[in-house]
DSSP file (Angstrom, degrees, kcal/mol; ACC not computed):
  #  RESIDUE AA STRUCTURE BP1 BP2  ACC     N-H-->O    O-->H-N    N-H-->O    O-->H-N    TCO  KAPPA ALPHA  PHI   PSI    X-CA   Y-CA   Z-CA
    1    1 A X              0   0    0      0, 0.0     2,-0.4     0, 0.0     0, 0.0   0.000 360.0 360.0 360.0 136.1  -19.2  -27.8  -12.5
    2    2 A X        -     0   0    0      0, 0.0     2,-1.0     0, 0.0     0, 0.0  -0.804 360.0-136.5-103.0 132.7  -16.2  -27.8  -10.3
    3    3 A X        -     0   0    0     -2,-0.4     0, 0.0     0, 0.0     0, 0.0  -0.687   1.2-136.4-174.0 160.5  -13.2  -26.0  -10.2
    4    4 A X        -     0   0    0     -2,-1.0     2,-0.0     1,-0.2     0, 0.0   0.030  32.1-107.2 -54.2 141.2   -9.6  -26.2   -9.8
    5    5 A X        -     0   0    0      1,-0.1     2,-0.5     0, 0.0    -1,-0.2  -0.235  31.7-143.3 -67.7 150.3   -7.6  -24.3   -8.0
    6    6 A X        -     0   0    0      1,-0.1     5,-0.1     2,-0.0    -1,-0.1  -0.959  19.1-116.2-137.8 128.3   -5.2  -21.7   -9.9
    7    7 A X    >>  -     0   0    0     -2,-0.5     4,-1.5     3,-0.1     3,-1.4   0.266  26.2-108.8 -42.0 144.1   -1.7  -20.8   -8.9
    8    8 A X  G >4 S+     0   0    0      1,-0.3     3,-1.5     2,-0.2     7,-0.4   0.951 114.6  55.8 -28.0 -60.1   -0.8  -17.7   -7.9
    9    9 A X  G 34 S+     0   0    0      1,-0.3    -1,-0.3     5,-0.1     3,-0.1   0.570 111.2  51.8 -76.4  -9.5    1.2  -16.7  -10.9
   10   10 A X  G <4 S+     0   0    0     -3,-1.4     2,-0.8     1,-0.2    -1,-0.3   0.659  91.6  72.3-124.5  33.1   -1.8  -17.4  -12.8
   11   11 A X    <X  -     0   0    0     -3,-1.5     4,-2.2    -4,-1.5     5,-0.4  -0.853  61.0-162.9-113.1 113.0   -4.5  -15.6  -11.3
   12   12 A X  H  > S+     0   0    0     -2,-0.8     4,-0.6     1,-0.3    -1,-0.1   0.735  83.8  52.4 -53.4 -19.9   -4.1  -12.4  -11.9
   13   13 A X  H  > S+     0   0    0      1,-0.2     4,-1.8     2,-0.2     3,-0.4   0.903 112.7  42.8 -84.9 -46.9   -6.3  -11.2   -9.3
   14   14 A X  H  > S+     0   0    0      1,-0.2     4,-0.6     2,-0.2    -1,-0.2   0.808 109.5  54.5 -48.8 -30.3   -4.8  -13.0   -6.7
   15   15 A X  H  < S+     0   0    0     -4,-2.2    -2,-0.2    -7,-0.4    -1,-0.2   0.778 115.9  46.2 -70.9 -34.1   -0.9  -12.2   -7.9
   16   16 A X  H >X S+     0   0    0     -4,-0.6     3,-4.0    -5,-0.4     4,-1.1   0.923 114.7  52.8-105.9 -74.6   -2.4   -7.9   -7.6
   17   17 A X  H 3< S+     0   0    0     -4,-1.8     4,-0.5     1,-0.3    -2,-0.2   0.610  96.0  59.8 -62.7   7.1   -4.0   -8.8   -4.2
   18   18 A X  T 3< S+     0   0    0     -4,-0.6    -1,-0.3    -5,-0.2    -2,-0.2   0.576 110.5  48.5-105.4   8.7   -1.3  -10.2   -2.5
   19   19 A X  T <4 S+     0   0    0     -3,-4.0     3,-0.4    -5,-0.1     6,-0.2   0.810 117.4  26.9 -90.6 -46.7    0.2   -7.2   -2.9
   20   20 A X  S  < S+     0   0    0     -4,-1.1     6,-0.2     1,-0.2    -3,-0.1   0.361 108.2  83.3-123.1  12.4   -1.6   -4.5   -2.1
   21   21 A X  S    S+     0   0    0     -4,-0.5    -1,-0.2    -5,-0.3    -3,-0.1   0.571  70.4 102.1  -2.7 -67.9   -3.3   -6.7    0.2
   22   22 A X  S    S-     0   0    0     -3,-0.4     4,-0.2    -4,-0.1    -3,-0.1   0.392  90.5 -97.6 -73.6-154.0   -0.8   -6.5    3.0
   23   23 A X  S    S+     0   0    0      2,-0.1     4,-0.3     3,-0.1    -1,-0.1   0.762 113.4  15.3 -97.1 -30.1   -0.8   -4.6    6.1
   24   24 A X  S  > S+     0   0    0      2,-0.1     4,-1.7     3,-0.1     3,-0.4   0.794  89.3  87.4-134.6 -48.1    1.3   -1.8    4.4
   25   25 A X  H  > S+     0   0    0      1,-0.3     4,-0.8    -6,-0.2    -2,-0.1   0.462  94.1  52.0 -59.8 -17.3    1.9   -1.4    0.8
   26   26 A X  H  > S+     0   0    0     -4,-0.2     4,-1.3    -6,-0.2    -1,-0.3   0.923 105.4  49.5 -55.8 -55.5   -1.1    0.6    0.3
   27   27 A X  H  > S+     0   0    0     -3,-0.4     4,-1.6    -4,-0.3     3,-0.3   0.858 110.6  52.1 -60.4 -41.5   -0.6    2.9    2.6
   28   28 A X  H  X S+     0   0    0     -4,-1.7     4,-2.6     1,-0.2     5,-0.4   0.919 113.9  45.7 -45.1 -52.6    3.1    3.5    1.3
   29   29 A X  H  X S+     0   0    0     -4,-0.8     4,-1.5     1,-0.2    -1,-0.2   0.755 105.4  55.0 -92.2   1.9    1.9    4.0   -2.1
   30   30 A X  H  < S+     0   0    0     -4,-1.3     4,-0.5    -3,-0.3    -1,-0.2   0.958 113.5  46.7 -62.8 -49.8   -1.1    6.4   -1.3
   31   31 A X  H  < S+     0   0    0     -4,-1.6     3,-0.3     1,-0.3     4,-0.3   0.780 116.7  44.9 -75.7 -17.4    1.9    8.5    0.5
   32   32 A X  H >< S+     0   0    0     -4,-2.6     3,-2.7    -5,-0.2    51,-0.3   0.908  98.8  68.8 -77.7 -41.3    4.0    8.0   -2.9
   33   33 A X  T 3< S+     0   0    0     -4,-1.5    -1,-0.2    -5,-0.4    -2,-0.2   0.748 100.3  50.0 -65.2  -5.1    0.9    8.8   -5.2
   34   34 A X  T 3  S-     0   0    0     -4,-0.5    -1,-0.3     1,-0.4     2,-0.2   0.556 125.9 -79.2-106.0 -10.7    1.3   12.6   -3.8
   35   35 A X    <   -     0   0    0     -3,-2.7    -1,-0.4    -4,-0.3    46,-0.1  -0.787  66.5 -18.9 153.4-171.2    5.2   12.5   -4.7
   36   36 A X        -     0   0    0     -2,-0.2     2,-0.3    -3,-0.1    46,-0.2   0.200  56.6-179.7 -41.2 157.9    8.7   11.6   -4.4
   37   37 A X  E     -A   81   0A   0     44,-1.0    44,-1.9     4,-0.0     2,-0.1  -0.685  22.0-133.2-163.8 110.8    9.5   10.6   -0.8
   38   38 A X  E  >  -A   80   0A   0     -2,-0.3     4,-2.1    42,-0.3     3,-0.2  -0.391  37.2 -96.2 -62.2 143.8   12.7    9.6    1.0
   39   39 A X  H  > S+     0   0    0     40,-1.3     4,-2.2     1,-0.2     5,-0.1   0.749 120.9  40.6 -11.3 -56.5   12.9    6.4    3.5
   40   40 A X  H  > S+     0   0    0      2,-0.2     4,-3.3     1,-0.2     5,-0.3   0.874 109.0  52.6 -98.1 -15.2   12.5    8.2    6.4
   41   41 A X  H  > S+     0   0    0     -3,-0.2     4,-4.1     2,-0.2     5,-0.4   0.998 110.0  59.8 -47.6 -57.8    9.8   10.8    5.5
   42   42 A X  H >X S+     0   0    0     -4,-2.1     4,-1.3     1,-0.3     3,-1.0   0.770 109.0  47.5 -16.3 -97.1    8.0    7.3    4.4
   43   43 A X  H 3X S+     0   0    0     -4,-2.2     4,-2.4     1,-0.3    -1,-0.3   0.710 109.1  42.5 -33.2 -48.3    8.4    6.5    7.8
   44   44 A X  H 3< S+     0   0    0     -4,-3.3    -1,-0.3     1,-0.2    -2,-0.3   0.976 112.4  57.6 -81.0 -24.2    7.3    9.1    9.8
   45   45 A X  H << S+     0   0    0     -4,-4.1    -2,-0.2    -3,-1.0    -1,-0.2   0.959 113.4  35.1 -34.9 -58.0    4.6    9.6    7.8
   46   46 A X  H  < S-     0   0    0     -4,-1.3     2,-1.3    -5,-0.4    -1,-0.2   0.909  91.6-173.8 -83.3 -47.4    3.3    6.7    8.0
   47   47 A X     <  +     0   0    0     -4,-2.4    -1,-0.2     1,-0.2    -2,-0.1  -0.410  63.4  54.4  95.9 -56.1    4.4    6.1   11.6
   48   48 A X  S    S+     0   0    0     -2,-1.3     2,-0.5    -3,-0.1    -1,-0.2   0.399  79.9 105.6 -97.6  13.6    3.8    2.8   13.0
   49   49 A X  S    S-     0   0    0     -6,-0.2     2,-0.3     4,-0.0    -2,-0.2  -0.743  75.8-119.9 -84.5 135.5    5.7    0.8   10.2
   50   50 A X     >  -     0   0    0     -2,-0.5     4,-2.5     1,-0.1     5,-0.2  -0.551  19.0-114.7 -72.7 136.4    9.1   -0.4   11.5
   51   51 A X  H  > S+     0   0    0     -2,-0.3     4,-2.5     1,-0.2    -8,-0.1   0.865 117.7  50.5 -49.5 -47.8   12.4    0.9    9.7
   52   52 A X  H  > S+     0   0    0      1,-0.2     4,-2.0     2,-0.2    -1,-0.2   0.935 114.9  38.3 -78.6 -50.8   12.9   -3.5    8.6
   53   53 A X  H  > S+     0   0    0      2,-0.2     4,-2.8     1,-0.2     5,-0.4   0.913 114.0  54.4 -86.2 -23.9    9.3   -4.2    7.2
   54   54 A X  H  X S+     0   0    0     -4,-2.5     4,-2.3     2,-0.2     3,-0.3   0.976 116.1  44.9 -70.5 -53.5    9.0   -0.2    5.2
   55   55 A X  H  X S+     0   0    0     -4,-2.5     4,-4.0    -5,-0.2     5,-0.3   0.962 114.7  43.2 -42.9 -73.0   12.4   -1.6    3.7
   56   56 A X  H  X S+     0   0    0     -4,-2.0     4,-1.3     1,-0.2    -1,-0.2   0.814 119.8  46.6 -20.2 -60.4   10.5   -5.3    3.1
   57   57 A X  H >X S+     0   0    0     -4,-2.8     4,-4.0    -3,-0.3     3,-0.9   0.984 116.4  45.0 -60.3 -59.3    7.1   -3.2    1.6
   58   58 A X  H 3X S+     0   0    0     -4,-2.3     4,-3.6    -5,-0.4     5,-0.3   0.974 107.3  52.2 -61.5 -53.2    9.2   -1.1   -0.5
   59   59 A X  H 3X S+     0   0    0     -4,-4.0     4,-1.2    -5,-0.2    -1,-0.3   0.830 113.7  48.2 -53.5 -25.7   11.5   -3.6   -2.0
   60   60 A X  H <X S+     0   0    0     -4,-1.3     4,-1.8    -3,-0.9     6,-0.3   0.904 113.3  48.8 -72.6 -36.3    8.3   -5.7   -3.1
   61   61 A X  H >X>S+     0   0    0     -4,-4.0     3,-2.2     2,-0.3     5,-1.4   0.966 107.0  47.8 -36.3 -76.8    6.9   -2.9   -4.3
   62   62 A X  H ><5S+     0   0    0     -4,-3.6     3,-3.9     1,-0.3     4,-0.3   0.946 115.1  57.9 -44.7 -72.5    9.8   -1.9   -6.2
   63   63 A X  H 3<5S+     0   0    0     -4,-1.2    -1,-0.3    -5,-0.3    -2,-0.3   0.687 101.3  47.4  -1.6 -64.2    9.7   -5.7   -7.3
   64   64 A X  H <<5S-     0   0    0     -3,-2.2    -1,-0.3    -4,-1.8    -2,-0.2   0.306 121.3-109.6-119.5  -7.4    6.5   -6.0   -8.7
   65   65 A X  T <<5S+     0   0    0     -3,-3.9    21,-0.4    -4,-0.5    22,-0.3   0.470  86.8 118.0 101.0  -2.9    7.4   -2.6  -10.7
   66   66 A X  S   <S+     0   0    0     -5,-1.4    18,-1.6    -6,-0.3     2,-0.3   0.702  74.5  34.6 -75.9 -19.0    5.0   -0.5   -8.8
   67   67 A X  E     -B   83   0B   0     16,-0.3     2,-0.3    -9,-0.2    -2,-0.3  -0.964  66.5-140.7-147.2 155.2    7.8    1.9   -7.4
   68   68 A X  E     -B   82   0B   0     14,-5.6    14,-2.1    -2,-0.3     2,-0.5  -0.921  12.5-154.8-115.2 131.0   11.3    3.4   -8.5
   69   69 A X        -     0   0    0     -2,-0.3     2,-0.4    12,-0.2    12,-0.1  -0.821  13.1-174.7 -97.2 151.9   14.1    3.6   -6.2
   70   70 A X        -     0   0    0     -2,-0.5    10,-2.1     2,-0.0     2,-1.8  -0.910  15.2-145.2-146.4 103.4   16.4    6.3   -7.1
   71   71 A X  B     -C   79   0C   0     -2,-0.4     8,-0.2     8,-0.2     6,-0.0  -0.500  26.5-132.5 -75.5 101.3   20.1    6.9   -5.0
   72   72 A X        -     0   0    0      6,-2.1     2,-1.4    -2,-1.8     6,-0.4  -0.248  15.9-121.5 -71.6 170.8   20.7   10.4   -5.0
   73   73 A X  S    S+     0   0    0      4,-0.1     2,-0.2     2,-0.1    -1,-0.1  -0.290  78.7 124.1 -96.2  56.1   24.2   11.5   -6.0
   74   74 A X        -     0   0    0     -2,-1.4     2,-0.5     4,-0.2     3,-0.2  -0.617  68.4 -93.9 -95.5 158.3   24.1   13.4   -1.8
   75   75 A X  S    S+     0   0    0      1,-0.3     2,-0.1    -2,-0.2    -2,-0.1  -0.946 122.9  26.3-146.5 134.0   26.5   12.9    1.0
   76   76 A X  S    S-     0   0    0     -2,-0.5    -1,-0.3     1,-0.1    -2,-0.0   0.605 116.1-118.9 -50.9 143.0   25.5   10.7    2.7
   77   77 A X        -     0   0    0     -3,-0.2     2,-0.2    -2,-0.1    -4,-0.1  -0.326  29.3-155.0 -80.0 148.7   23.8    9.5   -0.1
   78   78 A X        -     0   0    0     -6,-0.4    -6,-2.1    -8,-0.0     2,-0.4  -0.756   7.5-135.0-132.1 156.1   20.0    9.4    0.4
   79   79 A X  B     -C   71   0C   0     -8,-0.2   -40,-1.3    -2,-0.2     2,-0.5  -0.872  14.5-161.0-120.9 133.1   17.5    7.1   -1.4
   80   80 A X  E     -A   38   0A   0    -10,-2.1   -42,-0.3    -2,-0.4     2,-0.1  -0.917   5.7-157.4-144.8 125.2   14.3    8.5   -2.9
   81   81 A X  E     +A   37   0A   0    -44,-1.9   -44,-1.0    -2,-0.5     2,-0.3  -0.349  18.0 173.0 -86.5 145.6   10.8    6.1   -3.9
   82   82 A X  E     -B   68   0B   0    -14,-2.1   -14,-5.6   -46,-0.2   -49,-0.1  -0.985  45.3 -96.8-154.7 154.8    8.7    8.1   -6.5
   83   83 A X  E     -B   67   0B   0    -51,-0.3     2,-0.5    -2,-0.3   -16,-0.3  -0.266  39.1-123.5 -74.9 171.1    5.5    5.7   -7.9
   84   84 A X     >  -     0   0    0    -18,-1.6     4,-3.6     1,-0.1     5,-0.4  -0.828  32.7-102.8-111.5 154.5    6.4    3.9  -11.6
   85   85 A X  H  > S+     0   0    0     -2,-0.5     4,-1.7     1,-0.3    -1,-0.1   0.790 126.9  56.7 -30.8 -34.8    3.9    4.9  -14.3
   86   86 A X  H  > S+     0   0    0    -21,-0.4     4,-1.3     1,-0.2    -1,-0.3   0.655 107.7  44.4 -94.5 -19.0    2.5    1.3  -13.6
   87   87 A X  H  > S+     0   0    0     -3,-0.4     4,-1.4   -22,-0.3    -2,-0.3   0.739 105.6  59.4 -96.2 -26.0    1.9    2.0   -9.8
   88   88 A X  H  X S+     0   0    0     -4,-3.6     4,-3.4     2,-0.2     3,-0.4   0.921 108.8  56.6 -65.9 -67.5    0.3    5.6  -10.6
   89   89 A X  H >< S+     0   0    0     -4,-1.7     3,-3.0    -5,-0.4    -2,-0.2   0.794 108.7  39.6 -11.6 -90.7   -2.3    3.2  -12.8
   90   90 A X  H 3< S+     0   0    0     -4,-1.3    -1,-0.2     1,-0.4     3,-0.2   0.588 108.0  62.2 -71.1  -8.2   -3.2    1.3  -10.4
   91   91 A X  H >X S+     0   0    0     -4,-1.4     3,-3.4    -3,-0.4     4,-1.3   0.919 101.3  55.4 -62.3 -38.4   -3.4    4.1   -7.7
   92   92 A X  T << S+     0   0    0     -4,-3.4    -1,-0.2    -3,-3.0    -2,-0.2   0.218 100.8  56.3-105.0  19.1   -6.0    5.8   -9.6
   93   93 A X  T 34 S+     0   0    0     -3,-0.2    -1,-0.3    -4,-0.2    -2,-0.2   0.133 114.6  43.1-102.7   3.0   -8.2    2.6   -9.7
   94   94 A X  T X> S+     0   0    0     -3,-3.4     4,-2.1     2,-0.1     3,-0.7   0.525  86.2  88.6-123.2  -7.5   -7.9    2.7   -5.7
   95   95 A X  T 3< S+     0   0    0     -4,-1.3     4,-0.3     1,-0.3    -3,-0.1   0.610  84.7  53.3 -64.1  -5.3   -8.4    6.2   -5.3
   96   96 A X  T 3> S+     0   0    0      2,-0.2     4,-1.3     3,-0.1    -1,-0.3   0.563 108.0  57.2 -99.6 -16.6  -12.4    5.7   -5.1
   97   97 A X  H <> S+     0   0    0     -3,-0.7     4,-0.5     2,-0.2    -2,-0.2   0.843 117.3  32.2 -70.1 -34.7  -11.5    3.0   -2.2
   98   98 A X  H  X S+     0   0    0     -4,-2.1     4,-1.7     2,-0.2    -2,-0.2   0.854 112.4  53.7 -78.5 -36.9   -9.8    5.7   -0.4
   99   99 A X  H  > S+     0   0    0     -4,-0.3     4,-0.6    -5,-0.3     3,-0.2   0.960 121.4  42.8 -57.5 -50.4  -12.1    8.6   -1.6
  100  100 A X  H  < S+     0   0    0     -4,-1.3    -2,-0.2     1,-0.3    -1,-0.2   0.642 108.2  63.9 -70.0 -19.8  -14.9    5.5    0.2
  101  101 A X  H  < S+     0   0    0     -4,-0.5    -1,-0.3     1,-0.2    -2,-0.2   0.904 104.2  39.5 -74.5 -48.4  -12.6    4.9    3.1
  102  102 A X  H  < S+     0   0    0     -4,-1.7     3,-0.4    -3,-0.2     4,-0.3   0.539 109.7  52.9-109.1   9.2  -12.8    7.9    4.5
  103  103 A X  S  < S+     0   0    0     -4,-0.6     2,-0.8     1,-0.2     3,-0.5   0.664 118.2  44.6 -86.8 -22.4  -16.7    9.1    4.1
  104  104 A X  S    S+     0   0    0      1,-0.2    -1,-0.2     2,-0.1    -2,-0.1  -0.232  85.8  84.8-122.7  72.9  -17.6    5.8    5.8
  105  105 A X  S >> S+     0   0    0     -2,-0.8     4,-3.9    -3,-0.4     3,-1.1   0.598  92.0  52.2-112.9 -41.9  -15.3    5.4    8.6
  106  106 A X  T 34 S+     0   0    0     -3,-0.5    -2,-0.1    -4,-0.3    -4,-0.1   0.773 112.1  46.7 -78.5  -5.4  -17.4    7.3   10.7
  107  107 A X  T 3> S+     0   0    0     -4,-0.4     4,-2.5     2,-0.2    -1,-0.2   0.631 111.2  53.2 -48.2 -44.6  -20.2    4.9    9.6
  108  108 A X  H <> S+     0   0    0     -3,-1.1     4,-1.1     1,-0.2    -2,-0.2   0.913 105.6  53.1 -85.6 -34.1  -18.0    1.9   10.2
  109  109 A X  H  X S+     0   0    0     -4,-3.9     4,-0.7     2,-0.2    -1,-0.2   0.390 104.2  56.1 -80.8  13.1  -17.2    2.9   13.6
  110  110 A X  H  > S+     0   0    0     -5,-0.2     4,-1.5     2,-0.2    -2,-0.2   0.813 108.6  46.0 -82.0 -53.3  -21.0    3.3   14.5
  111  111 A X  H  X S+     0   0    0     -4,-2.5     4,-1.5     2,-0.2    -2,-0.2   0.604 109.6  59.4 -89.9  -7.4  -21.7   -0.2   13.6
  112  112 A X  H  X S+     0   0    0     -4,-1.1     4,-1.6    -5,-0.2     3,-0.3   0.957 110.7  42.8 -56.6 -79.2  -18.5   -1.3   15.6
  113  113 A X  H  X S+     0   0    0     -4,-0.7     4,-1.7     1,-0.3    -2,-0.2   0.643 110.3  47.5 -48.4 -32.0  -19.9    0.0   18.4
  114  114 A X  H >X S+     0   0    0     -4,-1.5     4,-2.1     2,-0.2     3,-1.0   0.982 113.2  53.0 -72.7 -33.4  -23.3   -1.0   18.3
  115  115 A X  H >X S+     0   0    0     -4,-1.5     3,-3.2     1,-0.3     4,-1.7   0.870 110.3  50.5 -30.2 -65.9  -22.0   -4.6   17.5
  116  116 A X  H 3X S+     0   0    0     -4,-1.6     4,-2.2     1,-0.3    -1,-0.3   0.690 106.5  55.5 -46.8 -34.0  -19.8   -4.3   20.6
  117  117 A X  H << S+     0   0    0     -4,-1.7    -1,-0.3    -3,-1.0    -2,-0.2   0.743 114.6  36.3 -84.4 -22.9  -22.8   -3.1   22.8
  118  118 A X  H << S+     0   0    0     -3,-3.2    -1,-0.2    -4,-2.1    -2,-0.2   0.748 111.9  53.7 -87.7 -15.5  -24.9   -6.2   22.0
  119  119 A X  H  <        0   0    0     -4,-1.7    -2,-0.2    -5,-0.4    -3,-0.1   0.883 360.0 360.0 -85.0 -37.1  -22.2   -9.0   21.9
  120  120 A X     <        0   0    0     -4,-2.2    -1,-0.2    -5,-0.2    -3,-0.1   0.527 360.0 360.0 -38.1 360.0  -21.4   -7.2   25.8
């Protein structure tokens, strides 16, 4: 049996992983799933994202319904990301990846190392 390739828009599982997928949009909504956050907290938080591509992340985010931008009424007025009901979801289907992430890093960076020491 053979079969056909399916578009983006209609596999849902591709459509979810090209999202949260990228180099960035996890880590942004991990920092969201613990609360509200302004731009540049985002940013330093997060730390090696550039001011242009945390804009890029967020605005797909926000896109795809997964985060609320909100202008507060400040001067200068200041912009603040908080997760949408539907991005809280799906954090707390990723929170056992993260929970997974971080018992077995030091695991993953054992078998890095031995790799590196036989491919030497």
């Amino acid at each position: 049996m053979s079969r056909s390739p399916v578009p983006n828009q209609q596999c849902p599982i591709r459509d979810v992983l090209d999202r949260i997928g990228d180099a960035w949009s996890l880590l942004v909504m991990f920092e969201l799933s613990i609360g509200p956050c302004r731009f540049n907290a985002l940013r330093r938080v997060i730390g090696t994202i550039s001011q242009r591509m945390l804009a890029v992340t967020l605005r797909h985010l926000e896109r795809d319904g997964l985060v609320d931008r909100t202008v507060l009424p400040l001067s200068p007025p200041q912009v603040e990301y908080t997760l949408t009901p539907l991005g809280a979801s799906l954090m707390a289907r990723l929170e056992p990846l993260r929970d997974w992430a971080v018992e077995s890093q030091p695991h993953v960076h054992a078998a890095r190392a031995a790799y590196d020491a036989r491919a030497a």
